[in-house]
N, CA, C and O atoms as CSV, one atom per row, in Angstrom:
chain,resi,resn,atom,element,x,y,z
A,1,UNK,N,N,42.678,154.836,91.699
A,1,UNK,CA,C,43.884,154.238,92.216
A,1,UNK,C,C,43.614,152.777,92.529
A,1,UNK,O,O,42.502,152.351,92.841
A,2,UNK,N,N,44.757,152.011,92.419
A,2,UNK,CA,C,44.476,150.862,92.252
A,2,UNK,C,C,44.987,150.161,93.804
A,2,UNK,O,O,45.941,150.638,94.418
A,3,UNK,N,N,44.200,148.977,94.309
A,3,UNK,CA,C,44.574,148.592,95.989
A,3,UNK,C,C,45.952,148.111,96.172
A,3,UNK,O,O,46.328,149.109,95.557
A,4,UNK,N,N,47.155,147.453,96.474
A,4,UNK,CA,C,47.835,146.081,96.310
A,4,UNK,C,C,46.995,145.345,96.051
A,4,UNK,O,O,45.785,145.548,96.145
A,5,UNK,N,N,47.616,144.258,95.638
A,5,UNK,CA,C,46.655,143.063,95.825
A,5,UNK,C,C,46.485,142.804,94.178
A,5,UNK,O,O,46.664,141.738,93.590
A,6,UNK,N,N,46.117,143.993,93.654
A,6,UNK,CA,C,45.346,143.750,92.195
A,6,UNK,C,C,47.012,144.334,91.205
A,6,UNK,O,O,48.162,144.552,91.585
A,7,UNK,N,N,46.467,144.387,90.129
A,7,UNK,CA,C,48.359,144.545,89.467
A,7,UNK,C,C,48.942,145.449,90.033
A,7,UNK,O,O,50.062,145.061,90.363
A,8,UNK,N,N,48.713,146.684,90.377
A,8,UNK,CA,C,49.260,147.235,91.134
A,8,UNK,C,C,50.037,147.007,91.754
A,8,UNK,O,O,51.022,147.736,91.876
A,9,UNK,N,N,49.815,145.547,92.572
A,9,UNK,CA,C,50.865,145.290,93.905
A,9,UNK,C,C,52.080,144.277,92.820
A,9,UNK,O,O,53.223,144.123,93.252
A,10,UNK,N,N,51.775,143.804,91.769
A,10,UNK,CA,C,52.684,143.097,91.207
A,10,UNK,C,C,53.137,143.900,90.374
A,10,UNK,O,O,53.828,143.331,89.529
A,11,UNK,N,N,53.049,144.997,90.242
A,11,UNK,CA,C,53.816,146.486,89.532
A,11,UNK,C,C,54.740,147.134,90.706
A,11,UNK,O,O,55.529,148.016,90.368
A,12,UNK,N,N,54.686,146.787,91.895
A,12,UNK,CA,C,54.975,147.322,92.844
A,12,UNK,C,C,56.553,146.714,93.046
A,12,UNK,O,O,57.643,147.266,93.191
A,13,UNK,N,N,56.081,145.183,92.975
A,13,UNK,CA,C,56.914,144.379,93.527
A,13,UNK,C,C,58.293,144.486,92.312
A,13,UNK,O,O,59.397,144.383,92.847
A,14,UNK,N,N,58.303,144.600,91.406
A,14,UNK,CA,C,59.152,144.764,89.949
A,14,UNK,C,C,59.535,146.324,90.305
A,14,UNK,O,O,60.405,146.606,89.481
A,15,UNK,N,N,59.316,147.397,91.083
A,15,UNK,CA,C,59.888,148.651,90.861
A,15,UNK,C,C,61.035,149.119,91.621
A,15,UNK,O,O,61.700,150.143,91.472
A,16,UNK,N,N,61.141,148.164,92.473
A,16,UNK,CA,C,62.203,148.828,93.342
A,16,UNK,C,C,63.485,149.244,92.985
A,16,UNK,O,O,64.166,150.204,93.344
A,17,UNK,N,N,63.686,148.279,92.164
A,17,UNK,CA,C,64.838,148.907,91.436
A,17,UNK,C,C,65.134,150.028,90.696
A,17,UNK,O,O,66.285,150.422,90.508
A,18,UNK,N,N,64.291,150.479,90.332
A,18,UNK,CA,C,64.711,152.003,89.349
A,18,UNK,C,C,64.163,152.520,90.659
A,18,UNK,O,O,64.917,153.446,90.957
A,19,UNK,N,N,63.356,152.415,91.476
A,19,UNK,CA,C,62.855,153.565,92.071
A,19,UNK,C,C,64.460,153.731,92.829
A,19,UNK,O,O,65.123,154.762,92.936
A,20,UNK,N,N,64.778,152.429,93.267
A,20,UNK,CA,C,66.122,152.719,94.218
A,20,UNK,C,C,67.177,153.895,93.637
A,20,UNK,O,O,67.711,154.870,94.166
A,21,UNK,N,N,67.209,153.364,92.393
A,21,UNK,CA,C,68.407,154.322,91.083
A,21,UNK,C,C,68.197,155.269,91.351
A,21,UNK,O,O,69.089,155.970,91.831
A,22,UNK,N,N,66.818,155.785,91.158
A,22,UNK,CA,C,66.276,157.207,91.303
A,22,UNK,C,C,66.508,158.088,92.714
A,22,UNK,O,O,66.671,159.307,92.670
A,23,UNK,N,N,66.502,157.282,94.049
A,23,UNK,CA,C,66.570,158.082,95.326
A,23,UNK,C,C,68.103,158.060,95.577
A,23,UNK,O,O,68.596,158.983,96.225
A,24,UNK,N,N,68.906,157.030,95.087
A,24,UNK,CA,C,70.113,157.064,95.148
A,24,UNK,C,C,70.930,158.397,94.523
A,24,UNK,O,O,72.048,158.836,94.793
A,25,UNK,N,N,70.147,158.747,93.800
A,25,UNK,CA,C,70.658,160.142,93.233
A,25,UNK,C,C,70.573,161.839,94.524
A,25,UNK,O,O,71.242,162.869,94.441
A,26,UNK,N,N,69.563,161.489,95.495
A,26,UNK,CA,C,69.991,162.359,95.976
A,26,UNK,C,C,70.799,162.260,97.506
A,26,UNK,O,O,70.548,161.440,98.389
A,27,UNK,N,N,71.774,163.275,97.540
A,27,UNK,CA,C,72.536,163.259,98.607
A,27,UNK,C,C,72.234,164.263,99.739
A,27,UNK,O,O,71.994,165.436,99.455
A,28,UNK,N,N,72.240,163.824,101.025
A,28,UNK,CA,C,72.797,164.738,102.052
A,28,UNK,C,C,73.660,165.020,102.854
A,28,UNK,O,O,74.565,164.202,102.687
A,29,UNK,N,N,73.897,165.666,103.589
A,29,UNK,CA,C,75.137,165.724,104.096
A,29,UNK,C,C,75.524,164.864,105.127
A,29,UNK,O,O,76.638,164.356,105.258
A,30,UNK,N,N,73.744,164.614,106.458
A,30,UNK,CA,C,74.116,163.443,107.086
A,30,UNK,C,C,73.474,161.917,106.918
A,30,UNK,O,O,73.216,161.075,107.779
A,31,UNK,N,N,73.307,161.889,105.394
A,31,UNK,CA,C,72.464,160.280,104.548
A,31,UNK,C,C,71.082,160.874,104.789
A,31,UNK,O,O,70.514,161.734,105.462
A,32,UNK,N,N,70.773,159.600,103.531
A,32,UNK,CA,C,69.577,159.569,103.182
A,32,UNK,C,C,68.740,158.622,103.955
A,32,UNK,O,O,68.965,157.413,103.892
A,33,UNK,N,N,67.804,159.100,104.667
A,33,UNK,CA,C,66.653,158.233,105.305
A,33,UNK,C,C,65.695,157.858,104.626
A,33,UNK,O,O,65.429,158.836,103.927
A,34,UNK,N,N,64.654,156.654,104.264
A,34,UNK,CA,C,63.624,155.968,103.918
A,34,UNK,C,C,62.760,155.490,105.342
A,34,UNK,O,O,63.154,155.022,106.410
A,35,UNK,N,N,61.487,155.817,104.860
A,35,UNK,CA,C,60.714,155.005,105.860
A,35,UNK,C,C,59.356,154.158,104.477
A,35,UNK,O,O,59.138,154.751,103.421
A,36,UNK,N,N,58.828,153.142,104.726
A,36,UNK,CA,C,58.028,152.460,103.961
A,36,UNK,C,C,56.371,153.123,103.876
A,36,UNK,O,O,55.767,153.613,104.830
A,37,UNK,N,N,55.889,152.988,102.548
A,37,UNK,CA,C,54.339,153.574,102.622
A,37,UNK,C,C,54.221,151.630,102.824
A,37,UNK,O,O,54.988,150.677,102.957
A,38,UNK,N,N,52.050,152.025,102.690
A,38,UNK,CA,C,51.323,151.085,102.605
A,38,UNK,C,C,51.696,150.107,101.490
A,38,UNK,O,O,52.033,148.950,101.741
A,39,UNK,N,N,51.621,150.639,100.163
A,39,UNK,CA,C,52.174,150.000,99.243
A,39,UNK,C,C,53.547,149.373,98.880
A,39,UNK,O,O,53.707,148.620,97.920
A,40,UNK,N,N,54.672,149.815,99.873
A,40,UNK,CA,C,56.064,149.611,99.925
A,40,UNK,C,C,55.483,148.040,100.725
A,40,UNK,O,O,55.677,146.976,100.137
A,41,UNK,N,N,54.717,148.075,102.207
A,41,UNK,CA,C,54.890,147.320,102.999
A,41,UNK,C,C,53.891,146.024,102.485
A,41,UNK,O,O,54.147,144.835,102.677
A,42,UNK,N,N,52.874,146.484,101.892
A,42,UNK,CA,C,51.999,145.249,101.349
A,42,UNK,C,C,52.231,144.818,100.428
A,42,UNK,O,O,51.376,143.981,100.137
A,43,UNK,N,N,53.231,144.941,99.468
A,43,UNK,CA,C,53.957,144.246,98.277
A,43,UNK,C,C,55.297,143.277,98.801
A,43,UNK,O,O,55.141,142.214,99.403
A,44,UNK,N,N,56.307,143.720,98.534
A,44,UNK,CA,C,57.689,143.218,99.504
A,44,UNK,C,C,58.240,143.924,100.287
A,44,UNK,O,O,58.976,144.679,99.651
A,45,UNK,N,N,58.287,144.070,101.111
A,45,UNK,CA,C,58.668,144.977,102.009
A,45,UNK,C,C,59.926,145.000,102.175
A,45,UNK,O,O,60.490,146.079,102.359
A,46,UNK,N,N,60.877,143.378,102.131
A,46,UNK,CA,C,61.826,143.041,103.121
A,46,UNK,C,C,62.941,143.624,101.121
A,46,UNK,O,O,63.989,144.268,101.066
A,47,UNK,N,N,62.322,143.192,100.199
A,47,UNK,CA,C,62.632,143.307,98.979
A,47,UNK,C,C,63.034,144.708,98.538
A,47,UNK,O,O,64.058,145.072,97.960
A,48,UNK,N,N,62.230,145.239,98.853
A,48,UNK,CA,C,62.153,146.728,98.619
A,48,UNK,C,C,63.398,147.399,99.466
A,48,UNK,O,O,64.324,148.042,98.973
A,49,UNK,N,N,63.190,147.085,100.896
A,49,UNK,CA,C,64.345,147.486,101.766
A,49,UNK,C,C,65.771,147.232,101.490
A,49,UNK,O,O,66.675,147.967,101.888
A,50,UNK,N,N,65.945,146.104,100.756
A,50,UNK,CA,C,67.329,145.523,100.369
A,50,UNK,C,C,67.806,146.421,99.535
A,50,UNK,O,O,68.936,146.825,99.809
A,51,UNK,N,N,67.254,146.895,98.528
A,51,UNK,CA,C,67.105,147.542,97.282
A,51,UNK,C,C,67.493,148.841,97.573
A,51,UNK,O,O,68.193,149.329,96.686
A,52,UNK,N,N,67.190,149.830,98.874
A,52,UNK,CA,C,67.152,150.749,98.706
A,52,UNK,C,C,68.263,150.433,99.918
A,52,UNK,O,O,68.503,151.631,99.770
A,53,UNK,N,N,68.922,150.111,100.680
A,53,UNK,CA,C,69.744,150.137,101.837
A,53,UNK,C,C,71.272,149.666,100.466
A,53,UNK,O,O,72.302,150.315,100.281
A,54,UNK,N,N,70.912,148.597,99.889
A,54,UNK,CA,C,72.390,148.410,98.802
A,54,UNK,C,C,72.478,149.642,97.938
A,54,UNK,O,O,73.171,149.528,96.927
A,55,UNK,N,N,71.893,150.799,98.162
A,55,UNK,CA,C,72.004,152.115,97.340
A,55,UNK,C,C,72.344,153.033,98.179
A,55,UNK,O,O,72.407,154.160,97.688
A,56,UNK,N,N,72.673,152.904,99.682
A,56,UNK,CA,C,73.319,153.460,100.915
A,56,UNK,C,C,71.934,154.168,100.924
A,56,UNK,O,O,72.228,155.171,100.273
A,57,UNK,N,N,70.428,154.328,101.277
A,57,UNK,CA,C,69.563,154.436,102.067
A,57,UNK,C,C,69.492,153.843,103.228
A,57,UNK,O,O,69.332,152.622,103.260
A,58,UNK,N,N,69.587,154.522,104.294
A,58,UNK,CA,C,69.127,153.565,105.526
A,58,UNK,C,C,67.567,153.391,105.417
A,58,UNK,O,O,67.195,154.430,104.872
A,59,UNK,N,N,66.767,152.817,105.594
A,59,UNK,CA,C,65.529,152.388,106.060
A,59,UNK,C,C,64.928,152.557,107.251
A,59,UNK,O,O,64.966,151.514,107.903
A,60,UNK,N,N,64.305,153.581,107.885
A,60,UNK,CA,C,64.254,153.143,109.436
A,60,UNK,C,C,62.709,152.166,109.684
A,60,UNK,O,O,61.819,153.015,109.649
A,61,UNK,N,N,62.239,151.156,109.849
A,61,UNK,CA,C,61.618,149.982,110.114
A,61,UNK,C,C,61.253,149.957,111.833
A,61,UNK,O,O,61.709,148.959,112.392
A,62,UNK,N,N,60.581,150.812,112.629
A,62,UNK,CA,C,60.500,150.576,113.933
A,62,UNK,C,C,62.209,150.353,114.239
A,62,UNK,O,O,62.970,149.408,114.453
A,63,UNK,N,N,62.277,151.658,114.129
A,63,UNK,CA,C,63.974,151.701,114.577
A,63,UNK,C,C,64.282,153.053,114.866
A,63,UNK,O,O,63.362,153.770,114.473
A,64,UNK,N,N,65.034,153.577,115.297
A,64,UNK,CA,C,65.719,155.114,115.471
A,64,UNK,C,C,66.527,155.006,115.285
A,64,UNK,O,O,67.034,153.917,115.017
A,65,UNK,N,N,67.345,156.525,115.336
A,65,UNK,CA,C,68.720,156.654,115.164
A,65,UNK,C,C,69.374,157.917,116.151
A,65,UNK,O,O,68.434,158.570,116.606
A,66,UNK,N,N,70.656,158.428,116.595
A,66,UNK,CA,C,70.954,159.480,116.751
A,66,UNK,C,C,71.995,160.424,115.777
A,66,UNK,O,O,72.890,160.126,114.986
A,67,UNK,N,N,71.386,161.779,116.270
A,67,UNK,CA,C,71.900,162.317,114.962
A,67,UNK,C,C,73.123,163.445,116.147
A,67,UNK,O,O,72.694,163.139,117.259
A,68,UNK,N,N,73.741,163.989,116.275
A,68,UNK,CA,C,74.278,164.206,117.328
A,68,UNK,C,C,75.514,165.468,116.496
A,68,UNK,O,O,76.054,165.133,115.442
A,69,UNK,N,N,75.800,166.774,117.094
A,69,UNK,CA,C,75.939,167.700,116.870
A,69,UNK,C,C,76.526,168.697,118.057
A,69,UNK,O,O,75.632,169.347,118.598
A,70,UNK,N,N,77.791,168.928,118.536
A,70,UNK,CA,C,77.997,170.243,119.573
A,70,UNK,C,C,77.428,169.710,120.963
A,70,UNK,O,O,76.981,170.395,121.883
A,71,UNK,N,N,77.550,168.358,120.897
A,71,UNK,CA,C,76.794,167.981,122.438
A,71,UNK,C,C,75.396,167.629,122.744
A,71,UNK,O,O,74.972,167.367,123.869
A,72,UNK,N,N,74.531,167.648,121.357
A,72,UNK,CA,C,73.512,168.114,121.703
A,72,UNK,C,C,72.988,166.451,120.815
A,72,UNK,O,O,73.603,165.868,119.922
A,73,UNK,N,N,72.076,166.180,121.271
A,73,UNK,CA,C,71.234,164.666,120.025
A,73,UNK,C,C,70.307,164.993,119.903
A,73,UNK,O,O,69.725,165.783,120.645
A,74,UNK,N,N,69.724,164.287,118.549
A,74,UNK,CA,C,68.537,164.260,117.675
A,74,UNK,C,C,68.164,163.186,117.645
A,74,UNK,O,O,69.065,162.353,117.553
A,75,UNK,N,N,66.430,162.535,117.714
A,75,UNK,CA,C,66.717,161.319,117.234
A,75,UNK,C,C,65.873,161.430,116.051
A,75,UNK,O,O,65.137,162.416,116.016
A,76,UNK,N,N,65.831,160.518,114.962
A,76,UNK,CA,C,65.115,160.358,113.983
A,76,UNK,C,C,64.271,158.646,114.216
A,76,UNK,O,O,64.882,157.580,114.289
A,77,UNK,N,N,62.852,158.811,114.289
A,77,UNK,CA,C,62.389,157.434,114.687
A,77,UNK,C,C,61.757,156.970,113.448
A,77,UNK,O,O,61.331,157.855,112.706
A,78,UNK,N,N,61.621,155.804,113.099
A,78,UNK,CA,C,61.167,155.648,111.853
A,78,UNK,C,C,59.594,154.119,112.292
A,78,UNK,O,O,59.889,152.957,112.571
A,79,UNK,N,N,58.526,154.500,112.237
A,79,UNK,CA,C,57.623,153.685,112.454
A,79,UNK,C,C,57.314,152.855,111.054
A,79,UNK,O,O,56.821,153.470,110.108
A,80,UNK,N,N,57.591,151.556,110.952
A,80,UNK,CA,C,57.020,151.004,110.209
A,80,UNK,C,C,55.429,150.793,109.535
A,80,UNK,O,O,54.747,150.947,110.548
A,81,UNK,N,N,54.635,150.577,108.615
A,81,UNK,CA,C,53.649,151.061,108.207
A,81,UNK,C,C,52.413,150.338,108.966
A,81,UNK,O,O,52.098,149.149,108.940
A,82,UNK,N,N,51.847,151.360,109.610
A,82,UNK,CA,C,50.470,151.292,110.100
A,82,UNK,C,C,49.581,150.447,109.456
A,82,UNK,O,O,49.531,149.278,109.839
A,83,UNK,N,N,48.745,150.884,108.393
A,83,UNK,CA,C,48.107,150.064,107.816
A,83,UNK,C,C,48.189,148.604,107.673
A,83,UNK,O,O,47.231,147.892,107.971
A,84,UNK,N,N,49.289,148.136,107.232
A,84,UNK,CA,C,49.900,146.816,107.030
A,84,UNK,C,C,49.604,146.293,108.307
A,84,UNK,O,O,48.895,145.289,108.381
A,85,UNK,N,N,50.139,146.947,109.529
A,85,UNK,CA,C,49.848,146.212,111.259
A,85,UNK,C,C,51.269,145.938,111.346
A,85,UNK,O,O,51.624,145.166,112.237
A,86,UNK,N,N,52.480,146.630,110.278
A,86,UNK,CA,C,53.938,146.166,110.828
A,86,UNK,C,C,54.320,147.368,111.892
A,86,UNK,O,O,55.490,147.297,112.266
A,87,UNK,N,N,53.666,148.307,112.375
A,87,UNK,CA,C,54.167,149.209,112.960
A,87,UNK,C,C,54.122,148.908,114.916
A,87,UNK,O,O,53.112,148.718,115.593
A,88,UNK,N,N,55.597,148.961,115.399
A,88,UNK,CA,C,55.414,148.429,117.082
A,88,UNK,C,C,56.180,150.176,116.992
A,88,UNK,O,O,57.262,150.426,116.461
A,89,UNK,N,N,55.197,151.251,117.712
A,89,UNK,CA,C,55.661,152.500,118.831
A,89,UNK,C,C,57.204,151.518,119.373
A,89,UNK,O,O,58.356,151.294,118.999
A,90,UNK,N,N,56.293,151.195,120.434
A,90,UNK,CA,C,57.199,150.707,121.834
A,90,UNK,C,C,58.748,150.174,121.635
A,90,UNK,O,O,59.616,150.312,122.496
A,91,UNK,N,N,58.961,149.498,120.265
A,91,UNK,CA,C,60.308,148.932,120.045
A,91,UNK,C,C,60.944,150.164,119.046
A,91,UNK,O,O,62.172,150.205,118.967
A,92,UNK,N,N,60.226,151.069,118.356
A,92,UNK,CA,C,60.846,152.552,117.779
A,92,UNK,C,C,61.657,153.276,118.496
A,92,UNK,O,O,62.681,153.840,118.110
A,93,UNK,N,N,61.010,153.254,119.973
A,93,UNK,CA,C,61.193,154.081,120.274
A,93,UNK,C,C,62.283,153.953,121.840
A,93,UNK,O,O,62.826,154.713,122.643
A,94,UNK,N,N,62.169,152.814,121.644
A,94,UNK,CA,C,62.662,151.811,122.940
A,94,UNK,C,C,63.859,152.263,123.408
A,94,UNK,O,O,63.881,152.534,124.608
A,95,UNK,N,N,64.975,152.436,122.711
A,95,UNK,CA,C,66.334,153.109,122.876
A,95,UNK,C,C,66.353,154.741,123.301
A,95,UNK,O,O,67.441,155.139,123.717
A,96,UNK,N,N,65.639,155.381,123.261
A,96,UNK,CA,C,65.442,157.110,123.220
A,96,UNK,C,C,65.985,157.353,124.450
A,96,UNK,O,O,65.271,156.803,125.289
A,97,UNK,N,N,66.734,157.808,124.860
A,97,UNK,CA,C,66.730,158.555,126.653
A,97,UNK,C,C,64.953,159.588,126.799
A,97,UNK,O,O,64.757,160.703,126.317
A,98,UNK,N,N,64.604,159.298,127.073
A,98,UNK,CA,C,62.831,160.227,127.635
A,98,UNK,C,C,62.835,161.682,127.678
A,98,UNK,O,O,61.855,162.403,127.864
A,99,UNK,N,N,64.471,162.162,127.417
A,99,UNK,CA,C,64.895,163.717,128.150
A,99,UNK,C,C,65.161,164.312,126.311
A,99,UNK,O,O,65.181,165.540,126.235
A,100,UNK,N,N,65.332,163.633,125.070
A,100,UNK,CA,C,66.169,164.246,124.229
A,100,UNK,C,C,65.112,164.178,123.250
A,100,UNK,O,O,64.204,163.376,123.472
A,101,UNK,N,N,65.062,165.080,121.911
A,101,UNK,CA,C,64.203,165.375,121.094
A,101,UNK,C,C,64.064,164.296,120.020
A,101,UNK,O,O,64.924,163.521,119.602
A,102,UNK,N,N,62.922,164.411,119.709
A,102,UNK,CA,C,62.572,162.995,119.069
A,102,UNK,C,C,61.782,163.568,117.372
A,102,UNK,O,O,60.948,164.472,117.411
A,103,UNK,N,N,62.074,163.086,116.352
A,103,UNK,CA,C,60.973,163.579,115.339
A,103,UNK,C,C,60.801,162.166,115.017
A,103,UNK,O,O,61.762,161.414,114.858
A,104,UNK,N,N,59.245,161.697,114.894
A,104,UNK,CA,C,58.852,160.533,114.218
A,104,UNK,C,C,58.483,160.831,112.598
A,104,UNK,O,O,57.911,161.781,112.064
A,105,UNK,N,N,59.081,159.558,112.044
A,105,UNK,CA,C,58.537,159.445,110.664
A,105,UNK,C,C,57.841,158.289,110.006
A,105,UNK,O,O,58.336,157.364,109.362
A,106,UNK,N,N,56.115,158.629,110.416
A,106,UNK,CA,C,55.256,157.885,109.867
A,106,UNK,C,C,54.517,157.927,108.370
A,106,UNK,O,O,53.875,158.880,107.929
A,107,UNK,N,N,54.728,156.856,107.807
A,107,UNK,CA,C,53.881,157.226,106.650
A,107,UNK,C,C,52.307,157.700,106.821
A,107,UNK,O,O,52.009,158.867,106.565
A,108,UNK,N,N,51.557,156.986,107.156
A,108,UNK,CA,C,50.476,157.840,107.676
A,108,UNK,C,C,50.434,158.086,108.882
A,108,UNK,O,O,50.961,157.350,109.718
A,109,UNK,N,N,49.453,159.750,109.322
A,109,UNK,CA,C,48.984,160.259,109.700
A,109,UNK,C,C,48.069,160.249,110.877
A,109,UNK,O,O,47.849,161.088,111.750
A,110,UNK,N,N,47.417,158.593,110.560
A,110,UNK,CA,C,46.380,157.822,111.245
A,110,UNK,C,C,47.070,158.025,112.485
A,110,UNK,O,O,46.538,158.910,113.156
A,111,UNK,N,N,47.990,157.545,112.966
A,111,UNK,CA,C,48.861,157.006,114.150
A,111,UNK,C,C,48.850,157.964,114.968
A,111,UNK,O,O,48.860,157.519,116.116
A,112,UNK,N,N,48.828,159.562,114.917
A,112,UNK,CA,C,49.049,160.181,115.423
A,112,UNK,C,C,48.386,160.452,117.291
A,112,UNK,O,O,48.972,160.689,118.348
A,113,UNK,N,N,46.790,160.242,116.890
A,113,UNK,CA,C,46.323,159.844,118.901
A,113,UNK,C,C,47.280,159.125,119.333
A,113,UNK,O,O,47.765,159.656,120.333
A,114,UNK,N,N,48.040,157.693,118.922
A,114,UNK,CA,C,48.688,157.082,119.753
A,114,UNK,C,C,49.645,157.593,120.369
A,114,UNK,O,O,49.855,157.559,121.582
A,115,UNK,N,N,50.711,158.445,118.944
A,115,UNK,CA,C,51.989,159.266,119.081
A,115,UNK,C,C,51.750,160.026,120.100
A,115,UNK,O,O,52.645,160.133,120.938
A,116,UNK,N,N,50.849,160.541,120.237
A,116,UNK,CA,C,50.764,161.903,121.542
A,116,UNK,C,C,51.004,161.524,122.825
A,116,UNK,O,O,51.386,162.329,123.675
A,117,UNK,N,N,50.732,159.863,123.138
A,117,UNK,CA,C,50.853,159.171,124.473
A,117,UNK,C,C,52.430,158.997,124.819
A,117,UNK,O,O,52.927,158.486,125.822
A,118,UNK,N,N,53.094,159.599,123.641
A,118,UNK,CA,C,55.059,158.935,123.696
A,118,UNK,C,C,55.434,160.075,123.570
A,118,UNK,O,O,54.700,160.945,123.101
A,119,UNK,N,N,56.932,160.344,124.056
A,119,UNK,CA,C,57.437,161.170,124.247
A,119,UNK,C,C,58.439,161.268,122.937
A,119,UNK,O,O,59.616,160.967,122.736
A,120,UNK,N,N,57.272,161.896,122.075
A,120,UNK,CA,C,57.595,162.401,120.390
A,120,UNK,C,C,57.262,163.662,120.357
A,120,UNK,O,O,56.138,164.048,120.678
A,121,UNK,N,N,58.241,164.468,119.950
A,121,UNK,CA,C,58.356,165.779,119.740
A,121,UNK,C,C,57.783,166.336,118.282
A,121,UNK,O,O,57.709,167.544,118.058
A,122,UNK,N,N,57.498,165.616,117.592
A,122,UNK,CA,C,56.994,166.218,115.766
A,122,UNK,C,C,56.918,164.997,115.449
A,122,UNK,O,O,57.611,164.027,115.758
A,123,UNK,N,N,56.031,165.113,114.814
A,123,UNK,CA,C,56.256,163.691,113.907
A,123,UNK,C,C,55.548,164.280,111.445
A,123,UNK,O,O,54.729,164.995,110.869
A,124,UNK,N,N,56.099,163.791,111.282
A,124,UNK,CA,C,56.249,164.158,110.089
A,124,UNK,C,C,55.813,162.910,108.754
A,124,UNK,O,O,56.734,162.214,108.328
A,125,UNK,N,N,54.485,162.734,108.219
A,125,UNK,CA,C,53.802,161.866,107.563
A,125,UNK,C,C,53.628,162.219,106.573
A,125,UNK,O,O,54.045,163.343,106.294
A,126,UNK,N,N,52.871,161.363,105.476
A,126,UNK,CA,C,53.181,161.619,103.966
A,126,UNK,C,C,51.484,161.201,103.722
A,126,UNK,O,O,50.631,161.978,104.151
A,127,UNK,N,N,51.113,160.040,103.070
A,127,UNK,CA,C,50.011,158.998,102.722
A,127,UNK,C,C,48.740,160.438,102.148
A,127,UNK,O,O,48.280,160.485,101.006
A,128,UNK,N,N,48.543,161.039,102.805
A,128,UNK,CA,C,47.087,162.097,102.865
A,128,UNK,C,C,47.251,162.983,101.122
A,128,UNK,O,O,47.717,164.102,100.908
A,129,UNK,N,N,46.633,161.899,100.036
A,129,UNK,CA,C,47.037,162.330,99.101
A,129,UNK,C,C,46.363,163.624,98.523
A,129,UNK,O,O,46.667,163.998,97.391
A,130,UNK,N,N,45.801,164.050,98.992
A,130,UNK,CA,C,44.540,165.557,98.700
A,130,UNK,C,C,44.531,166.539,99.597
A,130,UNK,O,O,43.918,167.604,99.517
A,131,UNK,N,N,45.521,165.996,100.826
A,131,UNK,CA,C,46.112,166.766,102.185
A,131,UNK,C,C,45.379,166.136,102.886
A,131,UNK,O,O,44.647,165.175,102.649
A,132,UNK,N,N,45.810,167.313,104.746
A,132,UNK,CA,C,45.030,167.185,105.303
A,132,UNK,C,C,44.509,167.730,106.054
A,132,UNK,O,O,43.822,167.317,106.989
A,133,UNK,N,N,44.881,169.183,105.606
A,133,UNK,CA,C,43.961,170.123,106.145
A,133,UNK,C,C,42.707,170.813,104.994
A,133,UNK,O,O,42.869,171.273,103.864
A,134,UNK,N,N,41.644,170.679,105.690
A,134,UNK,CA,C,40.567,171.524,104.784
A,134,UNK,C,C,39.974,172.446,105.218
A,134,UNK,O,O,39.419,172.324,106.310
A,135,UNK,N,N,39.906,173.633,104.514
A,135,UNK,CA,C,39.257,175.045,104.909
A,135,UNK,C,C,37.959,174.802,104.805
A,135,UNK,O,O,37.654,173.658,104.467
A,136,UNK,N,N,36.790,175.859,105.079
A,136,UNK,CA,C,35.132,175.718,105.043
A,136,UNK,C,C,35.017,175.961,103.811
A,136,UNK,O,O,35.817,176.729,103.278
A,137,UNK,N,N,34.166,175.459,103.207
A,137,UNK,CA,C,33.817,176.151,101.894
A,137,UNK,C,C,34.833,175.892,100.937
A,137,UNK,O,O,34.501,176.569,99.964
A,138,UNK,N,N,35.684,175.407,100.718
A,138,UNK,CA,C,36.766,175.373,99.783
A,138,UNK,C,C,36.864,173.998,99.865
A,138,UNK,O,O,36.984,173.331,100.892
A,139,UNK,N,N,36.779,173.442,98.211
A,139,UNK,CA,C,37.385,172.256,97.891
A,139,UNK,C,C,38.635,171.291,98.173
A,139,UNK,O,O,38.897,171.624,99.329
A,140,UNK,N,N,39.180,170.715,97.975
A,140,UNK,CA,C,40.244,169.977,98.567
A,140,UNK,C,C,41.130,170.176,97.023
A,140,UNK,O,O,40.581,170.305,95.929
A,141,UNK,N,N,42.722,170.161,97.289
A,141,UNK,CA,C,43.300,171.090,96.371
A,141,UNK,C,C,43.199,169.416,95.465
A,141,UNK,O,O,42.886,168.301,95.880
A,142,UNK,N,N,43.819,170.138,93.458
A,142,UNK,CA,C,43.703,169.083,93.159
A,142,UNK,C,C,45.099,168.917,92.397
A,142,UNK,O,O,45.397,167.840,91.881
């Protein structure tokens, strides 16, 4: 696999557009959420986001949302990417009432000691390309 930086990241920067075409195709009932990987955020980030928000993706970028139902709220928090160093907890999460359920959505995994210090109920990550759980004795799936 190849880092940013090397063509990769200038293959990166040229894709947003079909990739956008492509997520624009699926629907839900209450929208489609995006949060950014490493490679989203170390290529164009702000580029990429345009791309996929003019295709009615919201983006969440160190932002939340409420999702709200029968009285009851959800929030959906969206941490911007760790790796990169664009990710602020404290302004994600800043709006939350402290009392109502929270799911974070980090691209990686890494973040998670911090997450445990905030009042995040699940949090739900992607990046761990071989997983990330491993049994004894058993290879890592391929």
């Amino acid at each position: 696999m190849q880092k940013v930086g090397s063509s990769a990241g200038s293959n990166l920067r040229q894709a947003p557009e079909p990739c956008a075409n492509l997520l624009a195709q699926v629907h839900a009932r209450l929208g489609v959420l995006a949060i950014l990987g490493n490679h989203d955020a170390g290529s164009d980030p702000h580029r990429i986001t345009e791309f996929l928000q003019g295709k009615g993706i919201t983006v969440l970028r160190n932002r939340s949302i409420p999702f709200e139902k029968d009285g009851h709220r959800l929030w959906l928090a969206g941490l911007d990417d760790v790796l990169e160093g664009q990710s602020d907890l404290e302004l994600t999460l800043r709006s939350i009432p402290k009392t109502e359920p929270v799911i974070l959505l980090a691209h990686e995994p890494d973040c998670a000691n911090a997450v445990s210090h905030y009042p995040v109920d699940f949090q739900l990550s992607g990046h761990s390309h071989v997983g990330q759980v491993r049994f004894p004795l058993i290879d890592a799936p391929h």
